[in-house]
GULO-817156 format. One record per residue: residue in three letters; z, x, y of N, C-alpha, C in turn. Coordinates in pm, whole numbers, plus 50000, padded with zeros to 5 digits. Atoms other than C-alpha are relative to their C-alpha. Layout:
N
alaZXYZXYZXY/...
***
This chain:
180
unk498814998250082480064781348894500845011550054/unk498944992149975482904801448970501115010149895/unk499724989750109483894831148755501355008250030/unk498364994949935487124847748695499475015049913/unk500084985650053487104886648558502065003349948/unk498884993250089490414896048336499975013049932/unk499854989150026491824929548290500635003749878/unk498805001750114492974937247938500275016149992/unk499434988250014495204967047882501024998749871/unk499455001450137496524977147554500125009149914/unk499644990549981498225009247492498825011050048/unk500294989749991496675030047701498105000750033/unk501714998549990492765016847672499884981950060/unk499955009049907491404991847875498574990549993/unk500655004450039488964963447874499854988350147/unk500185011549943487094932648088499264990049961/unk500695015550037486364897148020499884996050096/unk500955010049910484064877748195499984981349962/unk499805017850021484644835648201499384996650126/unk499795007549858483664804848424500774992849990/unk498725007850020486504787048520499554985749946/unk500295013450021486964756248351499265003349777/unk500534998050099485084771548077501005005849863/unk499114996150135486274778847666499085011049948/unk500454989950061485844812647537500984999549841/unk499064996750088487064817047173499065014849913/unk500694991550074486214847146910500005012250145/unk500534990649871486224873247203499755014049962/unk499834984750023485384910947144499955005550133/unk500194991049846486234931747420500515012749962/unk500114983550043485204967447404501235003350098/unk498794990549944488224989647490499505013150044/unk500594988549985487465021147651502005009150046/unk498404997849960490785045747738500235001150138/unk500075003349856491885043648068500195010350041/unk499484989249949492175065948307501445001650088/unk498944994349915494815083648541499495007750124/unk499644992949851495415094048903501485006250048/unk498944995549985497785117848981500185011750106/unk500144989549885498895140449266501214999350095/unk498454997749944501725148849545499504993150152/unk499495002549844502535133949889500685009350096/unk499084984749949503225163350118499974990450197/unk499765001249836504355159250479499275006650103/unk501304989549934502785176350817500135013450006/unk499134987350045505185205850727499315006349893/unk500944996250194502985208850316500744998249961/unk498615003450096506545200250194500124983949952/unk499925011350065506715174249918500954985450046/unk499995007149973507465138050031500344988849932/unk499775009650078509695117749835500174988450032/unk500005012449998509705077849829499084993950081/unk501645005549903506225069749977499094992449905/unk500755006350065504395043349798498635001950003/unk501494995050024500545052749695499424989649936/unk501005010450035498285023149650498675008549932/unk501184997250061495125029249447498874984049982/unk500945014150035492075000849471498835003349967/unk501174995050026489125001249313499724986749833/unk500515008350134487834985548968501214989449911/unk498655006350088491464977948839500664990550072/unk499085012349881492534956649162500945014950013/unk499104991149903495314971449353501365004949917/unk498964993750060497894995549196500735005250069/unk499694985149865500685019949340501275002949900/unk498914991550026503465039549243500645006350069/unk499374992549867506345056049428500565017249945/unk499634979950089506755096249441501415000049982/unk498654992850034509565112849316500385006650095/unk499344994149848511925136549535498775013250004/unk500924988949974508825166149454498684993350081/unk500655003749950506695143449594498474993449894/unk500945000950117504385135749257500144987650009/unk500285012350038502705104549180499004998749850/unk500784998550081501015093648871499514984850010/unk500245013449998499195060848826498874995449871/unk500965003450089497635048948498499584985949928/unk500335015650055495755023548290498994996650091/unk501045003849858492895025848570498944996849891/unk501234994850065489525019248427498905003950082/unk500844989349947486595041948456499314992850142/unk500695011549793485395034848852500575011750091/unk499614991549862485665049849178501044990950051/unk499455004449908488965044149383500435005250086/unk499614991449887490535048949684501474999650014/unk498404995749987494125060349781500434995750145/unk499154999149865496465051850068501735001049936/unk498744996949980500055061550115500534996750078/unk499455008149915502725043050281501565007350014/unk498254996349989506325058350407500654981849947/unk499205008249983508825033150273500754990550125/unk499735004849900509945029350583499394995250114/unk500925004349943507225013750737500254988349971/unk499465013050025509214978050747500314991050113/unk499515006449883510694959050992501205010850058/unk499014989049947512924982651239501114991950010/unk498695010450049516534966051162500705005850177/unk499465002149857517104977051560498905004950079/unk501484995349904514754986251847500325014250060/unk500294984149980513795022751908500975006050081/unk499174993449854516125044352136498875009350048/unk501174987849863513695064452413500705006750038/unk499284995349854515585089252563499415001950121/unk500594998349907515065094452880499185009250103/unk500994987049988513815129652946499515007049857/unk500054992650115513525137052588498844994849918/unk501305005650100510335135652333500014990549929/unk499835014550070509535104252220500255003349843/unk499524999550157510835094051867498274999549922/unk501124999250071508455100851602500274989449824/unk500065004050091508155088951236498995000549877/unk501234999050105505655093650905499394987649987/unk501035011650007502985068850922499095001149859/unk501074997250139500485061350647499015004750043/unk501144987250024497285081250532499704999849903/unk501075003750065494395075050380499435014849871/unk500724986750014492915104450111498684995150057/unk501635003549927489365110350234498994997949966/unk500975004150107487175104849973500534989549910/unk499875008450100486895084049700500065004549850/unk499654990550119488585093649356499384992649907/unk500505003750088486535093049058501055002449848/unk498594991950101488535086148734498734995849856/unk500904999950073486835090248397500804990649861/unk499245007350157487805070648044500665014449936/unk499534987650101490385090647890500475012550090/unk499864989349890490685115248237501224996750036/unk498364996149941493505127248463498855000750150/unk500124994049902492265127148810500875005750071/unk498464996549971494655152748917499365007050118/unk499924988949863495375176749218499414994150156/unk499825008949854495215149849499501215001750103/unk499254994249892497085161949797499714987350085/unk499755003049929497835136250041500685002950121/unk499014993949899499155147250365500504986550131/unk499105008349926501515124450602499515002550145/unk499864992949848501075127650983501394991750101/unk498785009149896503995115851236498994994950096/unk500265008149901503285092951469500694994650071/unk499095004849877504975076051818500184990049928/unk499345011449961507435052051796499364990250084/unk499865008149951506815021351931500424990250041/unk499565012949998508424993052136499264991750019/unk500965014249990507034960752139501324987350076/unk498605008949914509034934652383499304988650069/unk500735008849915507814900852566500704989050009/unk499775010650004508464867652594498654988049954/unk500715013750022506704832952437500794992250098/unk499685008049902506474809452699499124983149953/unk500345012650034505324769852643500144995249906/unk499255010950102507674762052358500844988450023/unk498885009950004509674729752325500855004050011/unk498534996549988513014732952422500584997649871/unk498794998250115515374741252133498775005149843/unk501054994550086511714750351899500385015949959/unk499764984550048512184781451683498745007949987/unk501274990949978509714807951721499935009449901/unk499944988050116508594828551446498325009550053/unk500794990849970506584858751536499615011149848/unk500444991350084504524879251256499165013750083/unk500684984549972503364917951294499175004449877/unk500605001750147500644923050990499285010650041/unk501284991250030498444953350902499635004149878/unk500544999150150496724964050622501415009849887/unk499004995450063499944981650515501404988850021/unk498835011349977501954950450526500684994550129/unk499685004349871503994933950784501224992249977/unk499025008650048506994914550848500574987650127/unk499695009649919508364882351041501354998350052/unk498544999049930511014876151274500024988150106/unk499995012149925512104851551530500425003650148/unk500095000749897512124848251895502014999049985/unk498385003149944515844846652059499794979350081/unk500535017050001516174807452186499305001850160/unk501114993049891514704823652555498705002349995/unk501314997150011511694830252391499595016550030/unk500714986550059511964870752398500045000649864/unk499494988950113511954895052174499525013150015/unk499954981249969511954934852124500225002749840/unk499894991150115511414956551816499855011650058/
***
């Protein structure tokens, strides 16, 4: 049998039901417990707060996130009691709407990449896990450039780039490069 798990939330306190699909539950009691909270700042490689960086949280509740403010604060609630983990994503970690400029004697371009905290945050019923510091690191630019070769003539090419922080799709030129 194949079982589904439902999250109930309901100001503030939080609950799980257990079913098999297919199956009829009626009369249900589901203990509420209060939920918890995760909260904390996004700082850069400077320690200076890091506004509009999305902060995922996974763990018992499925996948949550919230985006900081311009101080760099995040809060995230309605968790229930469980261990989770944190990652942080620059917004701008999307598709590059043109391809990199290199100069040519000059330091490569940089950019804020995502970053993991390093442990695993414990949140309690009714808690604040607070004073989570995330820190940002820059990282190289990259181009990416090639050609697909053994398409049909006049065939449209769609190329995906995917990582665990998302990804996005784009299309070949009718040559069969392309360059981000």
């Amino acid at each position: 049998m194949i079982s589904r798990t439902a999250l109930v939330i309901f100001f503030g306190l939080t609950g799980v039901v257990g079913a098999q699909v297919g199956a009829e539950r009626r009369g249900l009691t589901v203990p509420l417990l209060p939920s918890g909270t995760i909260a904390g700042r996004v700082l850069g490689p400077d320690g200076e707060p890091v506004g509009d960086i999305r902060v995922f949280v996974s763990g018992r509740s499925g996948l949550q996130s919230s985006q900081t403010d311009d101080q760099g604060r995040f809060r995230i609630a309605g968790l229930l009691p469980g261990s989770y983990r944190l990652e942080a994503l620059p917004l701008t970690w999307v598709h590059p709407s043109k391809s990199p400029e290199f100069p040519p004697n000059g330091p490569r371009p940089t950019r804020l990449g995502p970053a993991s905290y390093p442990d695993a945050v414990e949140v309690q019923a009714g808690g604040e896990a607070g004073s989570i510091f995330i820190r940002l690191a820059r990282m190289p630019v990259v181009r990416v450039s090639g050609r697909v070769t053994g398409v049909l003539q006049g065939g449209t090419i769609s190329l995906s780039v995917n990582s665990r922080f998302g990804g996005f799709t784009d299309f070949a030129k009718a040559d069969g490069t392309f360059e981000w």
